[in-house]
N, C-alpha and C positions, 0 to 999 in steps of 0.2 A: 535573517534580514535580507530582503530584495537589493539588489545593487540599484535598480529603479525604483524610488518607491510604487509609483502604479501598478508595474507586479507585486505588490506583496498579499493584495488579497488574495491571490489566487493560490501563493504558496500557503497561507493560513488557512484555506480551503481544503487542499490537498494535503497537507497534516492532520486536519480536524478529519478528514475520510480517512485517513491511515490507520489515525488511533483507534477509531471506532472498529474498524478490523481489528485490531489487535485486543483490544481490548476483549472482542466476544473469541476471537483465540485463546487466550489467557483462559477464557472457561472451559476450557475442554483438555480432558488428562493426555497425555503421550499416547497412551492406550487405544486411545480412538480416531485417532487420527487419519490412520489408513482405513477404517471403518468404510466399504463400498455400502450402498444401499443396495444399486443393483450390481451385475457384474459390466455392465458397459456403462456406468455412472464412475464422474471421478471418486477420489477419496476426499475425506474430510481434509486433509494436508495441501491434496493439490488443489481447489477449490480457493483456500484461502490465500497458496497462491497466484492464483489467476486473479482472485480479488486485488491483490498487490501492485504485479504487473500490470492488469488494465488499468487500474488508478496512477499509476507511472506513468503508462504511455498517453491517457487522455491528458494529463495535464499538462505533460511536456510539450504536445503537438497544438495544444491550446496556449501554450506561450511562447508555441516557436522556440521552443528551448530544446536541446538534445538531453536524451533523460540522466546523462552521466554530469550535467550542470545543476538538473533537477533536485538529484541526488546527494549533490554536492553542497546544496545550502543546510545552513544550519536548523536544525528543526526540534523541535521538545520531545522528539520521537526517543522513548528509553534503550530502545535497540534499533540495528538496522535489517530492513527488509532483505529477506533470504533470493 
């Protein structure tokens, strides 16, 4: 829950993109995760963390929030971002 309500869409926003990362993470076994396609492409692992972080930092810079406040609200997320 936003300490403003007027932020709270946008924290609802930024959960709803988390999960959907996570959710298509959750399909994919341990196993593949360092999978390169090419040898100068990331792996399946770090990809999804870059999908993580940049969803981090757009949202926090879009509320003017520093991401460690971001982070810090409560959210439906079942784990926390690596």
């Amino acid at each position: 829950m936003a300490v403003d309500p007027v932020y709270q869409p946008l924290i609802d926003v930024y959960v709803s993109e988390i999960n959907k990362v996570a959710s298509v993470w959750r399909l994919f076994d341990d196993g593949v995760l360092d999978y390169r396609p090419h040898p100068k492409s990331m792996c399946v692992r770090d990809n999804f963390k870059h999908e993580l972080l940049s969803g981090r930092r757009f949202f926090s810079e879009s509320a003017l929030l520093s991401q460690t406040r971001l982070l810090s609200c409560p959210s439906r997320l079942p784990w926390r971002p690596v």
